[in-house]
Structures are given as structure tokens and as C-alpha cells.
C-alpha positions in Angstrom: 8.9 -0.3 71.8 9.0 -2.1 68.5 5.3 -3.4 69.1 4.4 0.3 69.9 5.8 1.1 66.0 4.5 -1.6 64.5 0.7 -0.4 65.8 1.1 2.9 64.7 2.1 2.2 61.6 -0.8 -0.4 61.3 -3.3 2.4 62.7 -1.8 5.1 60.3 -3.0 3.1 57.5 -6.3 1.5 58.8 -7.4 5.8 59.5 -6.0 6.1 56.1 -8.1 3.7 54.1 -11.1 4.4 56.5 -11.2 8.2 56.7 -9.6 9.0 53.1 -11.6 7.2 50.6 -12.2 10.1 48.5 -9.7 9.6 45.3 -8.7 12.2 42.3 -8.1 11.3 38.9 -6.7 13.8 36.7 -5.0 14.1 33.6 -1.2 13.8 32.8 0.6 16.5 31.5 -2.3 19.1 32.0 -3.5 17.9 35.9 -7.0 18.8 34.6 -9.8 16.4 36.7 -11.1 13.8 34.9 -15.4 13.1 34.8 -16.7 10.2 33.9 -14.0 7.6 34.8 -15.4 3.9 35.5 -13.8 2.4 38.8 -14.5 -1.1 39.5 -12.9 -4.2 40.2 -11.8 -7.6 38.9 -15.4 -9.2 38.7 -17.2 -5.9 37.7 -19.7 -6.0 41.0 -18.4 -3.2 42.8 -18.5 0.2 40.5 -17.8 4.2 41.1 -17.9 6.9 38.5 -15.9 10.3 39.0 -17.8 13.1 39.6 -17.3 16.8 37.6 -14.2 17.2 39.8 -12.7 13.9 38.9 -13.4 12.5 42.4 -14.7 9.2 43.8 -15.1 7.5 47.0 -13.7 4.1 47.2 -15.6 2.8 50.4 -17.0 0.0 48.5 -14.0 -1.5 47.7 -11.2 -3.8 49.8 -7.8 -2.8 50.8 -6.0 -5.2 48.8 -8.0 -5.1 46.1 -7.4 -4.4 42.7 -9.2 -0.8 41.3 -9.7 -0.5 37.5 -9.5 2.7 36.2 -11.2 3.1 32.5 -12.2 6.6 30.3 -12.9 5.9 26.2 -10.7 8.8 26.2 -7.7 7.6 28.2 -5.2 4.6 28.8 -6.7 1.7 31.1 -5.1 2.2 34.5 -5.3 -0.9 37.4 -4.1 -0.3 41.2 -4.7 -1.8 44.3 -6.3 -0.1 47.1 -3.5 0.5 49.2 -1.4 1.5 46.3 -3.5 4.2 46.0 -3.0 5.2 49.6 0.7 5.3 48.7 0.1 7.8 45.9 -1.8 10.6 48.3 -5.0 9.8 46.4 -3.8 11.2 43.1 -4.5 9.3 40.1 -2.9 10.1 36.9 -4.7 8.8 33.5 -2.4 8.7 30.0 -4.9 10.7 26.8 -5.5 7.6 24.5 -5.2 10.8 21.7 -1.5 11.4 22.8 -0.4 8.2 22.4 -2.7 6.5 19.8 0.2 6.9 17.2 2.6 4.6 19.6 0.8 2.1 19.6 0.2 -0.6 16.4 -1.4 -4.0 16.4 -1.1 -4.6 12.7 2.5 -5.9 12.6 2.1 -9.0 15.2 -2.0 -9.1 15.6 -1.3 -7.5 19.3 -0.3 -4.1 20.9 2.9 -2.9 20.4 5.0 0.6 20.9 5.5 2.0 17.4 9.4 2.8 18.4 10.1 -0.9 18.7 8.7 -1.9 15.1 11.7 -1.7 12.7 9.4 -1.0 9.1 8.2 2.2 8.6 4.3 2.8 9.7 1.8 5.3 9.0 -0.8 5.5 11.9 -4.0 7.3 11.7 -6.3 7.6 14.6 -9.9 8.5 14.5 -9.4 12.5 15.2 -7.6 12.8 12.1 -9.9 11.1 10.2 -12.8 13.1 11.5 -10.3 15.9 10.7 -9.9 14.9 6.8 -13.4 14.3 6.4 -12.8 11.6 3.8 -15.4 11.0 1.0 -14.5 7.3 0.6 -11.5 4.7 2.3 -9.3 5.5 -0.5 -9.5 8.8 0.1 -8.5 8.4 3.8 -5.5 6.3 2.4 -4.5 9.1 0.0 -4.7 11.7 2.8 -1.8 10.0 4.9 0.5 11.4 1.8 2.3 7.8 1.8 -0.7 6.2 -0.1 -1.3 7.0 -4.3 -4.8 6.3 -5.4 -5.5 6.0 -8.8 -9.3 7.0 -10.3 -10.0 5.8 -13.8 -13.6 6.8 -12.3 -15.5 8.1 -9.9 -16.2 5.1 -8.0 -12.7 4.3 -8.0 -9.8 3.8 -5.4 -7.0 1.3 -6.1 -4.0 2.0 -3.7 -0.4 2.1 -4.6 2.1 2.0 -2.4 6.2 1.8 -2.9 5.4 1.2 -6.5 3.0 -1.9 -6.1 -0.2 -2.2 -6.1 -3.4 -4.4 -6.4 -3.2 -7.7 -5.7 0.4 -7.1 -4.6 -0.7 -5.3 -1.5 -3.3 -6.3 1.5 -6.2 -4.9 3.0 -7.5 -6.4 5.9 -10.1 -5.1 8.3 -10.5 -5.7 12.0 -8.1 -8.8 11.4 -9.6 -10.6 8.6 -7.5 -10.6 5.4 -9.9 -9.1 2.5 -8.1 -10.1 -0.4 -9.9 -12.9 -2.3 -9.1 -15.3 -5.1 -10.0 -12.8 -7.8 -8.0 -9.5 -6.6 -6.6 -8.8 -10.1 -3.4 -7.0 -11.2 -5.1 -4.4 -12.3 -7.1 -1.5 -10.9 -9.3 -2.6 -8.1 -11.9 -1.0 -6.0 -12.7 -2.7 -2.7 -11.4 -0.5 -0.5 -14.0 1.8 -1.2 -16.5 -0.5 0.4 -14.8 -0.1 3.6 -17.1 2.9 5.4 -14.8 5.6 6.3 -17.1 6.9 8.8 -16.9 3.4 10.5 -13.2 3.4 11.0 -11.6 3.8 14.5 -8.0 4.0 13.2 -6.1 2.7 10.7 -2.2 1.4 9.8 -0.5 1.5 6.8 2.5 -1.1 7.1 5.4 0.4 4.1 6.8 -2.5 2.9 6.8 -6.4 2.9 4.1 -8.4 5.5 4.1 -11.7 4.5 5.8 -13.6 7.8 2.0 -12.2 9.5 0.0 -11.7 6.8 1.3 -14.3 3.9 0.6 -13.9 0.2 -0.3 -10.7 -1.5 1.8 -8.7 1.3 4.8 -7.9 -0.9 4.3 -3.9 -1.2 2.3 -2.9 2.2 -0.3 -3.5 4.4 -3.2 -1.6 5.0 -4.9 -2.1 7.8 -8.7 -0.9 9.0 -10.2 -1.3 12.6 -13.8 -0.3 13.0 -15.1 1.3 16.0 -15.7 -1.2 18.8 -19.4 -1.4 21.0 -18.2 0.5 24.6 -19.7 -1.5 27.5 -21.2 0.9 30.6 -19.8 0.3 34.4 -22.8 1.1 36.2 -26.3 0.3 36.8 -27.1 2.4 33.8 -27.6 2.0 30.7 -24.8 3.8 28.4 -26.4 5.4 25.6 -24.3 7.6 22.8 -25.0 8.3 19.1 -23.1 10.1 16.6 -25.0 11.5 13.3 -23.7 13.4 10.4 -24.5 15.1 6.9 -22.2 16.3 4.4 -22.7 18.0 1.1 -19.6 18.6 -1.5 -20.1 20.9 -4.6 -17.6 19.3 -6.8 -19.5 15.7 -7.5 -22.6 16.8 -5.6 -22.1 14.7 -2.2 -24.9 13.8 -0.2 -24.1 11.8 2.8 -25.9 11.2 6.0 -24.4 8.8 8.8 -26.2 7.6 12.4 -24.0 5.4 14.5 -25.6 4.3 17.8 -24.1 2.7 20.8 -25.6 0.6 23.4 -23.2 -0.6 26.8 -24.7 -2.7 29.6 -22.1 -4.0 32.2 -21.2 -7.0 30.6 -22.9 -6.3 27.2 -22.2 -3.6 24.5 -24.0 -2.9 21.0 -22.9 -0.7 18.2 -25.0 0.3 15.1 -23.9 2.0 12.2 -25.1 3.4 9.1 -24.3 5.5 6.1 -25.7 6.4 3.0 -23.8 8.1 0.0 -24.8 9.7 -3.1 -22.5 10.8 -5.6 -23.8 13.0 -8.9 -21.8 13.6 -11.9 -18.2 15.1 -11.3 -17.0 18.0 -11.9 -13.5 18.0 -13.3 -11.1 21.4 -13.0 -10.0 23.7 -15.0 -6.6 22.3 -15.8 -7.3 18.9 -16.0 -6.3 16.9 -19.4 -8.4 17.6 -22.2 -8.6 13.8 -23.3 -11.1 13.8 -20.3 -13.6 16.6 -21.1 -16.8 14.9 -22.2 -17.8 17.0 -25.0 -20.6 14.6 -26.0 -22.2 11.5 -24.6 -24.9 8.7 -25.6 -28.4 8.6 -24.7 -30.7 5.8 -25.8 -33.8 7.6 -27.1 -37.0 5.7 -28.6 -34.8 2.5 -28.8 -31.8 4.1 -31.1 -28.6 4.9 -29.3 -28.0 9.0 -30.0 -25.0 11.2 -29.5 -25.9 14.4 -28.1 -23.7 17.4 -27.2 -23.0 18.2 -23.9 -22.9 22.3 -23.1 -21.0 21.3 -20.1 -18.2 19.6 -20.5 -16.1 19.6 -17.6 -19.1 17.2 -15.9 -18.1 14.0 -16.4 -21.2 12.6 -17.9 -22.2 9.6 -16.4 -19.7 9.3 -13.2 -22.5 9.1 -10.7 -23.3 6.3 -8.3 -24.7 5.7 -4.9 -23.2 3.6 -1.9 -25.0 1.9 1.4 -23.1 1.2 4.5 -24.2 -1.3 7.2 -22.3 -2.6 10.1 -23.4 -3.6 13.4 -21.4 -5.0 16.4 -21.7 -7.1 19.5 -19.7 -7.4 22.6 -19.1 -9.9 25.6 -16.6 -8.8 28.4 -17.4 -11.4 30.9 -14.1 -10.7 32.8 -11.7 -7.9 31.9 -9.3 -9.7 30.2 -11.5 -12.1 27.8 -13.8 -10.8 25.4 -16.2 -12.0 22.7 -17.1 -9.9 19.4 -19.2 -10.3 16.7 -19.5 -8.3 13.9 -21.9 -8.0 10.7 -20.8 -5.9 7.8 -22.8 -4.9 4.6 -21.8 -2.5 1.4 -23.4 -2.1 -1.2 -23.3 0.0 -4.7 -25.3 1.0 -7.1 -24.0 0.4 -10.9 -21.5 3.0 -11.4 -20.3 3.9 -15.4 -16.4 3.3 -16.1 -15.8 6.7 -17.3 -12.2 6.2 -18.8 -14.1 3.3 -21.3 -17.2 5.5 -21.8 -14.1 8.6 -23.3 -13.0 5.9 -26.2 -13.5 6.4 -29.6 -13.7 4.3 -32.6 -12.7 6.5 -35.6 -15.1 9.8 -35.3 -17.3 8.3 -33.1 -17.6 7.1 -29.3 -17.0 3.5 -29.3 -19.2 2.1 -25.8 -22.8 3.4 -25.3 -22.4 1.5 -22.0 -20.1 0.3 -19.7 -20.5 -0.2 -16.3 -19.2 -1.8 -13.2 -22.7 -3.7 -11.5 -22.9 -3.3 -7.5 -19.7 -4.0 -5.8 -21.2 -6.0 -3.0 -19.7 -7.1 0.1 -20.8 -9.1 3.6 -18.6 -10.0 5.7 -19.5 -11.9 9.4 -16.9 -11.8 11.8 -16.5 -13.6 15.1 -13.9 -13.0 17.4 -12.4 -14.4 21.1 -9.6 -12.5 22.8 -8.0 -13.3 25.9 -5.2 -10.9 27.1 -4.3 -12.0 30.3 -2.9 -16.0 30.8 -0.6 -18.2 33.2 -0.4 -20.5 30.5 2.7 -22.2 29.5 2.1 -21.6 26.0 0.5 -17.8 26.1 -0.2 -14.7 27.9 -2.7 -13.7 25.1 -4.5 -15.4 22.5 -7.1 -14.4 19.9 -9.0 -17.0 17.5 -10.8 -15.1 14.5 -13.0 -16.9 12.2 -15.2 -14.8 9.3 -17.3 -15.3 6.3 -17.0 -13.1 3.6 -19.2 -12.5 0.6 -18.1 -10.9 -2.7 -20.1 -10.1 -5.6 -19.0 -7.7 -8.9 -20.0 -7.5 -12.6 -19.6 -6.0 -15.3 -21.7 -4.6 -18.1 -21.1 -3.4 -21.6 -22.4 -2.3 -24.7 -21.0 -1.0 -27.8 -22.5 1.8 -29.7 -25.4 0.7 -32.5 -25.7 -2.7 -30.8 -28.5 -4.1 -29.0 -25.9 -7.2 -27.6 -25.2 -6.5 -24.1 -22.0 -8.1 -22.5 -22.6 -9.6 -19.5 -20.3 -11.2 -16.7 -21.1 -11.8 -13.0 -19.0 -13.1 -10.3 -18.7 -14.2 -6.7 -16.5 -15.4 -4.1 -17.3 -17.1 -0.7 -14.4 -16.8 1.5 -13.7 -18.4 4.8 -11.0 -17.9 7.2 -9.6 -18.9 10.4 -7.1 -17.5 12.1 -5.3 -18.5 15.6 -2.5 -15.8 17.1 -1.1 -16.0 20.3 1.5 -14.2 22.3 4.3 -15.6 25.0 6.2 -13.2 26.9 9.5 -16.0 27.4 11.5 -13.5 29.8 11.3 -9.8 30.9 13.5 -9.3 27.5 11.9 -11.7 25.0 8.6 -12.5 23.6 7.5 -14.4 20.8 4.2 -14.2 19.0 3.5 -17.3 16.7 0.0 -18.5 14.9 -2.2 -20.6 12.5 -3.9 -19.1 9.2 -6.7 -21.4 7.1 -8.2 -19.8 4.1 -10.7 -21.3 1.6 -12.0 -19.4 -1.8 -14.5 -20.8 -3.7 -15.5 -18.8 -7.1 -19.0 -18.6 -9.3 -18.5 -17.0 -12.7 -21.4 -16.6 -15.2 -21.3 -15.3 -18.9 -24.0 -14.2 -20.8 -25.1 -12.0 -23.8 -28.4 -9.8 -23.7 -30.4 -9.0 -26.8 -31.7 -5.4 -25.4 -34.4 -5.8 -27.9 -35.8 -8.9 -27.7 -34.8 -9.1 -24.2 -33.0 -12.3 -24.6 -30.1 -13.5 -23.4 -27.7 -16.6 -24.3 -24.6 -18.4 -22.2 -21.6 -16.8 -23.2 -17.4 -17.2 -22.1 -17.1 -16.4 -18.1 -14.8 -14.2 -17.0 -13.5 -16.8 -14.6 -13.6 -21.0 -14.5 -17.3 -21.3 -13.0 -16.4 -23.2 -9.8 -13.1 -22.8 -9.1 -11.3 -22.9 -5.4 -8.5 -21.5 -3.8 -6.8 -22.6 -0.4 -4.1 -21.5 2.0 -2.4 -22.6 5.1 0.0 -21.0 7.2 1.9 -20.9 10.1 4.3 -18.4 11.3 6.3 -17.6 14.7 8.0 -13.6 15.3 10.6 -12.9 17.7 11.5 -9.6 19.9 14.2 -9.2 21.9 14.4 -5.7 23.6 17.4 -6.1 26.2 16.7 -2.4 27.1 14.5 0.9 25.7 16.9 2.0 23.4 17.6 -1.1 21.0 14.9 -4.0 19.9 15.4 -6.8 17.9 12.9 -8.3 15.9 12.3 -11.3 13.7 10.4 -13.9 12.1 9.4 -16.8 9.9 6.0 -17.9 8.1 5.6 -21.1 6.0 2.9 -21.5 3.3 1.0 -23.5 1.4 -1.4 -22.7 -1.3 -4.1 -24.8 -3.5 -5.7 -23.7 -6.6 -7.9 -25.7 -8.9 -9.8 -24.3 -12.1 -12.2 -26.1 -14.5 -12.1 -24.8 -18.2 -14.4 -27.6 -19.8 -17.6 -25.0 -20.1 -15.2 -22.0 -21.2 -13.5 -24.1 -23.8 -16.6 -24.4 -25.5 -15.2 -20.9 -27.2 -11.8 -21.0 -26.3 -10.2 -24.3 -27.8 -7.7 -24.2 -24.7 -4.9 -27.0 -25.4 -5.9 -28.3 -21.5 -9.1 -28.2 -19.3 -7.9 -27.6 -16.0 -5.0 -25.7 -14.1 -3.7 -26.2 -10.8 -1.3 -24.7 -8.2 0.5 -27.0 -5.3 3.9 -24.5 -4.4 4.9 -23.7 -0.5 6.6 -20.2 0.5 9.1 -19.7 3.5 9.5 -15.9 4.4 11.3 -14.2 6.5 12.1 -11.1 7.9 14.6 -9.7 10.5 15.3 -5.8 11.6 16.5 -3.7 14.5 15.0 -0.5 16.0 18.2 1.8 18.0 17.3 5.1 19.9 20.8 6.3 21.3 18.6 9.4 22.3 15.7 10.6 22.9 16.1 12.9 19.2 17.6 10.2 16.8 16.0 6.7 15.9 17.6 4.4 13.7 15.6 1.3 11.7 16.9 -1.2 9.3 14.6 -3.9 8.1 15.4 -7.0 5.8 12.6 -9.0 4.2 10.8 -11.7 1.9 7.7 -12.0 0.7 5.5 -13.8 -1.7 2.4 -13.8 -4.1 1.2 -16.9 -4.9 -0.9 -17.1 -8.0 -4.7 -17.2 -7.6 -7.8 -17.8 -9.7 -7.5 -14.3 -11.8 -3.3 -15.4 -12.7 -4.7 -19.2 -13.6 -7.9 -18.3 -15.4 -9.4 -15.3 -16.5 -10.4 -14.5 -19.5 -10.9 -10.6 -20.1 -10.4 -7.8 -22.6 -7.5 -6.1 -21.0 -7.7 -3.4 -23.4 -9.4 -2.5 -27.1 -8.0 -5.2 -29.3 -6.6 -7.4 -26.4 -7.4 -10.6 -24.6 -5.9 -12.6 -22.0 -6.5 -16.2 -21.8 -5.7 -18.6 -18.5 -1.9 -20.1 -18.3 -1.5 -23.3 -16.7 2.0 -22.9 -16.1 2.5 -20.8 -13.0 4.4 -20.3 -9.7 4.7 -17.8 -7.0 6.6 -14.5 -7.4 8.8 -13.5 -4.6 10.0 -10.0 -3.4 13.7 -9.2 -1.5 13.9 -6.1 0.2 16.2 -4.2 2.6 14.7 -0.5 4.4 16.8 1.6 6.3 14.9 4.9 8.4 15.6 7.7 10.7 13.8 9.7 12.9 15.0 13.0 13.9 12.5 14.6 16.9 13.3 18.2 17.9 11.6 18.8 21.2 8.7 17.5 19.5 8.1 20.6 17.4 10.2 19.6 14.4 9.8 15.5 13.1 12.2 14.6 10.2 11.1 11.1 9.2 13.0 9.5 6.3 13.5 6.3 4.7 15.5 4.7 1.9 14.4 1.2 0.8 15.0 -1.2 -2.5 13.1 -4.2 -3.4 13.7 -6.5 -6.1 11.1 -8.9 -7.7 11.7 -12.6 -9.2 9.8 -14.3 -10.9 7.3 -11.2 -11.6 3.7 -12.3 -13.1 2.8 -9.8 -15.3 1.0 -10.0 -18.3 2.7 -10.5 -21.6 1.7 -11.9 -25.2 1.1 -15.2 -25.3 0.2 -18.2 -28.0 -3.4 -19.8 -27.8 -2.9 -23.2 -29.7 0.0 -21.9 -32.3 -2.3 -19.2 -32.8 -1.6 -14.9 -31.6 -4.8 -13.8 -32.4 -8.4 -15.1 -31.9 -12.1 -13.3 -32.5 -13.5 -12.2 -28.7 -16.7 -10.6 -28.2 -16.6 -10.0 -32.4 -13.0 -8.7 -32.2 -10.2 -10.2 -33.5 -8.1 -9.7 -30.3 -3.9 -10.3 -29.6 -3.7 -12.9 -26.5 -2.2 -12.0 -24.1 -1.4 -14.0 -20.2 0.1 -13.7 -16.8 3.3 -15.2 -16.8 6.3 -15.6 -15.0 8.7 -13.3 -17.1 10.7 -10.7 -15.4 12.5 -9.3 -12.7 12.3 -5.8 -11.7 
């Protein structure tokens, strides 16, 4: 009798798997079929696609073996044959779009559910930036209403966030830290060369990152994750393209974008290209007078002239123009190790530093130039991931090393002069980074890793006779040669006994190198030394819970340190900070550190109501800001023919 059940049940699933091999996938939530879904298994030789109706046959593959489900659109799915069976032939796939705001990889390098992070993060996934349209990356930032960008011109962008800023905050993109030895504490602009209309998704951490990130990380962290090559299932080749133009009235936008995608089965490619061409803007009506432009300088038959402008609400010279570049490889050999390799390029014309251009010297406009030169940036990026492992020390790895090149400059001129201010500078930066991830029980995992970063700066100085067209050596913005260098490691901790309560945690040590070389720059400074150097370590830490008693009330308190370390633009620059100001390098430096405390709470109505708030404090030792200083006994020195106060970075407050 028993054998008798024992065949039937055997035969009931043999007709099963032989007779009903046709499969639905559909959508959860709306139970609409799903097209275009890519089944295959482990080894990617045996492949299906749904049809219109969302149905596929799976006669190609083995009872026990395991089906991958994949759509751009949705959540990977992977089920064995028989599984299937058990499920009536009714697959349900998860909308990538629902959930993309649930999911961050910016606060441990690897996927995690947004509810169990205990800072506060702003998420914003491709639609809505297709939504906002951005002109620029700082405007994306701006338009998450958590970011403030400040615009002294047109080709501006320098994010603040929870009253920092600069090179208090981080920008990395697809993984690799951006900040370099020269991010300065005053306005900067690089986010800008980050092409909006290359951006997946992007996460704006609120608050300290230095346990994962290390120096810089003391305000925020914003991070940017470019669109990815998508590989095709089938025999076919997989072939999409995006293109786009986009005009705005109010600084006379021109912008054209092509992306173009390229997936084999094992193989994927991803091109991408946008141009940008900004006139003069166009301020409104009730903007502050002091930045009407009631008259600007031409140079006309080799005098500098003044001429009226019957327009002055156009901001007379803003413009600029911007090039884009990035193109992307991809290696799936198995589905759970990939290779990518990625190739960015930016580039911008000069572009005029309006809020100089608006000075004036008694009656008359003091600069008949100034201008930043093109903001130039390459960055090569090569990437391993492996998210599947029985190794004792990791379930997932991911080893990142990158190149990056930076080059700025800047140009200036005053009015009646034919002397031309000249200074030029770039920064080779290399990086290697090692993260892994080790799931120690069902409750606990750990994620731990290893940073190395080297800087290395060129500086060059000179001054151009416009009429003779001439030039001679002059003072450097920063030591010619100079190098900075980090290492790091760090380990994180998450403990999340059950889906209401998760405890997290972590530590990061660091150590940071910094030499500068002033022998060519005291040539006109008379400095009382001829180098500086920086040898200090940093241990942060940070440690915060995330509690959902219910499904409408989430609870987050956060505690954290973090560090900035002083680079090459603390150490050694030597700039005009403002009309009748100079700063001069300081010798005498260490890091700054940050304490803060953050408490949130989420209040979710059936989903159609969200009240998200959050009280935070942070206090700041040790700040390096810029104060007056004494150059050899002396408070005042001549610098580019104007007797100047000096001023430095120095460790003097707490705020």
C-alpha cells in the first residue's frame, strides 16, 4: 500500500514537471505579466525569455535545478525547478522602482535595507532624477531639499550640508573617494563634473562617515553611482540607447546626451556622452542689486574699456561650456563574480568668476579678468566583486583600485594692466580599496576593509605680459611637488536579533602622510622653514540602533566621530583669500575632530502620509579655519603688488 503512495506521488510530480513546463511571471502587487524576463541557470548555457504574456517554457532546464529570474526593472529572483512546481507555476517579481529607496550601499560598500541604517539617508533613484531634470550634479543635490548649494557663479556648485561644507564633506562616485589633497575650505566645484545624466542613483549620508569613508567625512556623504553596462541572456545581441536635448531660457541651455548600451551573454558595454552649453544668465527680478552688472570690460584695440550694459540683469560674462565622457565595461563570468571597468572624462571650458568680475575699486571695476581655467577630470576605475562565498573569511568581497586625474587654474587680470596672474595645478590620485562582508550567524554580520590612498601635487606660478606675450616664474599656489598619503582599516558590526530592532557599529583607524617643499616659493615668501609635514593617526567610531515597534513608528539614534586630517591646501597654499588678504602655509598642524549624537523618527501613515524628522548636535575640536597669522614678526607683506594681511589655517576653535 505504502509502495502504491509512494509511486503516485513520484508520478504526480514526473507529469507535473513533464506536462506543465509552461511558467508565469507577473508582477507583485499589480499581478500584471511580465515581458522580457531572462531565465537561465547557474552557468548561463540554458536561457528562456518571457513572452508578451509573461510566459516561458522551462523544458530546457533540470528538475533540481536552479532557475534565475532577471528584468532591469525588477528584483533578481532564483528558484529551483521543482520549487516552481510547488508554486502552481506562478512567479512573482518585486519593481526595482518600489523598493530602490530601501536599499543603500553607501554606508557599508554593500546592500543593505534602509530601515536598518541608524543615520538619516536621502536616496534618490534614477526616475526622480529623470523627473528633476537637473542642469548640473549640484543641482540634483539641491533638489533632494537636504542639500544647500552655494553659486558665487554660474559654473558653481559647492554643497553644504548640516552646516559644513567643502572639504569637510565627501563625494565619492561608484566607490572611489573624489576628494583629493587640494579640496579647500572654501567654495569648491567638483561636483559639477559629475554628469547628471550618467547617474543611476545617488545617497546622501546626513551626518558623520568616517568609520567607512575616513577623513573629510565629518558633515555627510554624498554618494554617485553611474549607470552600469546590462549584459543580454540570449543568443542576441542586446542593443538600447537613450538620447536627449534640452534647452532652458534662463542661462540659454543647450544640452544634447547619447548613451548607448551593448550586452552579450557574458559581456556588456555602456557608452555615454553629453555636451553642455551655458550662455550668460539671466538673474530675476528680485534678486540683490549688488549683482546687476550695470557695466562690464571689453578689451578693444589693446586698451581695456568699460562699456554699459542696456541689460543688466544678464550676468555679463557667466557663460561656459562642459564635455562629458564615460564609458563602461562588464565581465559576469558566473552570476555571482563580476568584473568592471570604467573610463571617465569632464571637461570645461574657462568659465568667469562672476562674484570677482562685480568688485570695485573706488568708482571703477577693479578685475577686467578673472576666470577659473577648465576644471578637468579622468578618472579610471577597475573593479572585482564577488557576492556569493563559502569562505571562512567572507560571503562577499569587492577590491577597487582607480586613477584619478585633476587639473584647475586660475586666471586673473586687473583693470589697466597687461600682467596676467597665472596658477595651474594638478593632482594624481591613486587608490585601493579592499571591503568584504561575513555573515557570522543568522543575526550578525560584520563588514571590515583596507583603504590606501596616495596624492601627489604639481603647482606652477607664472605672470603673463599680455603685450609682449611674455611670461616669468612667479609664487605657486601650492608647494610644486608635494604628496599626501592615507591608510586605513576599519571593521562595522550589525546585530539584528529580529525585524524590529538592529544594532549597528563600528571602528576605523587612520593614518595620514603629508610632505610639502617650500624652497622654490620662498624665493618670494621669506618663510621662517622650508618644508612641512603631517605624521597623526585617527580612531573613529560610531555606534546607533534602528527600533520599529510598528509598522507606523521608527525610532534612530546615532552616536559618532569623525576626523579631517590636514592636507596640502591646510599645509601650504598660498592664495588671495579676499581683496587685501593672503594666506601663507602653517607648519604647525593636526587633525580636527567632530562628536556627534542624532536622534530620528519616522511616522508612516498607510503610506500616504511620511513625517520624517531628526534632531542632531555636533561639536568640533580642534577646528582649522583660517585666522590672522604672523609671517616672520611681520602682519603684512606685498602679494601680487598689494600690501596684503596674512592670514593661515590653524587649529583655533571649537564650534
Amino acid at each position: 500500500m505504502k509502495c502504491n503512495i509512494c509511486f503516485s506521488v513520484i508520478l504526480f510530480l514526473f507529469l507535473q514537471l513533464s506536462f506543465s513546463q509552461t511558467i508565469t511571471v507577473l508582477e507583485e502587487g499589480t499581478n500584471e505579466p511580465i515581458p522580457g524576463v531572462a531565465l537561465y541557470n547557474l552557468k548561463k548555457t540554458k536561457y528562456v525569455v518571457t513572452d508578451i504574456n509573461g510566459k516561458a517554457k522551462l523544458n530546457k532546464f533540470n528538475a533540481r535545478e536552479i532557475i534565475y529570474f532577471q528584468n532591469l526593472l525588477y528584483e533578481k529572483l532564483q528558484l529551483r525547478k521543482l520549487e516552481i512546481v510547488e508554486k502552481n507555476n506562478l512567479i512573482y517579481l518585486t519593481p526595482k522602482v518600489e523598493g530602490l529607496d530601501q536599499i543603500v550601499i553607501s554606508v557599508s560598500k554593500f546592500e543593505q535595507s534602509k530601515r536598518d541604517i541608524p543615520q538619516s539617508i536621502v536616496s534618490v533613484s534614477a526616475n526622480e532624477i529623470a523627473l528633476a531634470n537637473p542642469q548640473t550634479s549640484a543641482d540634483l543635490l539641491e533638489n533632494t531639499g537636504n542639500v544647500y548649494i552655494q553659486k558665487s557663479q554660474l559654473g558653481g556648485g559647492s554643497p553644504m550640508i548640516r552646516g559644513f561644507s567643502t572639504n569637510r564633506l565627501l563625494i565619492t562616485v561608484d566607490g572611489v573617494r573624489m576628494n583629493n589633497a587640494i579640496f579647500r575650505g572654501g567654495n569648491l566645484q567638483n561636483v559639477i563634473s559629475i554628469d547628471p545624466l550618467s547617474i543611476q542613483n545617488t545617497e546622501v549620508t546626513l551626518g558623520a562617515g568616517s568609520v567607512v569613508y575616513g577623513s573629510d567625512a565629518i558633515g555627510g556623504v554624498m554618494s554617485f553611482y553611474t549607470k552600469k553596462p546590462e549584459l543580454s541572456y540570449k543568443d542576441q545581441l542586446l542593443v538600447q540607447g537613450n538620447a536627449l536635448t534640452r534647452y532652458a531660457s534662463a542661462n540659454d541651455e543647450k544640452t544634447g546626451h547619447l548613451d548607448l548600451n551593448l550586452g552579450y551573454k557574458k559581456w556588456g558595454f555602456l557608452t555615454s556622452l553629453s555636451y553642455t552649453d551655458f550662455d550668460d544668465l539671466r538673474m530675476g527680478s528680485n534678486g540683490p542689486n549688488d549683482y546687476l552688472r550695470p557695466e562690464y570690460i571689453i578689451r578693444q584695440n589693446g586698451e581695456d574699456v568699460i562699456v554699459a550694459n542696456d541689460k543688466p540683469k544678464i550676468q555679463n560674462p557667466t557663460g561656459y561650456s562642459q564635455i562629458n565622457v564615460m564609458q563602461k565595461a562588464r565581465y559576469e563570468p558566473s552570476d555571482n563574480l563580476n568584473f568592471d571597468l570604467g573610463l571617465y572624462f569632464t571637461t570645461t571650458s574657462d568659465y568667469p568668476r562672476y562674484d570677482r568680475l562685480i568688485r570695485y575699486r573706488g568708482e571703477e571695476l577693479r578685475s577686467a579678468e578673472w576666470d577659473y581655467g577648465p576644471q578637468q577630470w579622468f578618472m579610471g576605475n577597475f573593479q572585482v566583486t564577488k557576492t556569493s562565498s563559502s569562505s571562512n573569511l567572507y560571503d562577499k568581497i569587492q577590491a577597487t583600485a582607480a586613477y584619478q586625474n585633476f587639473k584647475e587654474s586660475r586666471m586673473d587680470r586687473d583693470f589697466q594692466s597687461s600682467i596676467r596672474q597665472v596658477r595651474e595645478e594638478s593632482v594624481d590620485a591613486i587608490s585601493f580599496n579592499l571591503d568584504l562582508e561575513k555573515k557570522i550567524t543568522p543575526k550578525t554580520t560584520i563588514f571590515y576593509g583596507l583603504e590606501y590612498l596616495y596624492n601627489n601635487i604639481a603647482s606652477e606660478g607664472k605672470e603673463e605680459n599680455i603685450d609682449s606675450n611674455t611670461s616669468i616664474p612667479t609664487i605657486t599656489r601650492y608647494p610644486d611637488g608635494a604628496t599626501w598619503q592615507s591608510a586605513a582599516a576599519y571593521v562595522s558590526f550589525k546585530y539584528k536579533p529580529n525585524s524590529k530592532f538592529v544594532f549597528q557599529s563600528g571602528l576605523r583607524y587612520n593614518q595620514v602622510l603629508a610632505n610639502a617643499y617650500f624652497t622654490e616659493n620662498n624665493t618670494y615668501l621669506n618663510l621662517p622653514f622650508d618644508e612641512a609635514k603631517v605624521n597623526t593617526g585617527a580612531l573613529t567610531g560610531t555606534a546607533g540602533i534602528s527600533w520599529s515597534p510598528s509598522d507606523m513608528i521608527q525610532w534612530k539614534l546615532n552616536a559618532s566621530t569623525a576626523f579631517r586630517a590636514p592636507n596640502i591646501d591646510d599645509i601650504g597654499k598660498v592664495f588671495d583669500s579676499e581683496p587685501g588678504a593672503v594666506v601663507v602655509p602653517n607648519n604647525n598642524l593636526k587633525s580636527e575632530y567632530a562628536f556627534g549624537g542624532e536622534l530620528g523618527l519616522k511616522l508612516n501613515f498607510d503610506d500616504k502620509v511620511i513625517v520624517d524628522m531628526a534632531t542632531y548636535y555636533t561639536f568640533l575640536d580642534d577646528a582649522l579655519i583660517r585666522r590672522g597669522f604672523e609671517l616672520n614678526g611681520e602682519t603684512e607683506i606685498m602679494y601680487d603688488g598689494e600690501l596684503s594681511t596674512v592670514q593661515a589655517i590653524q587649529n583655533a576653535s571649537k564650534a
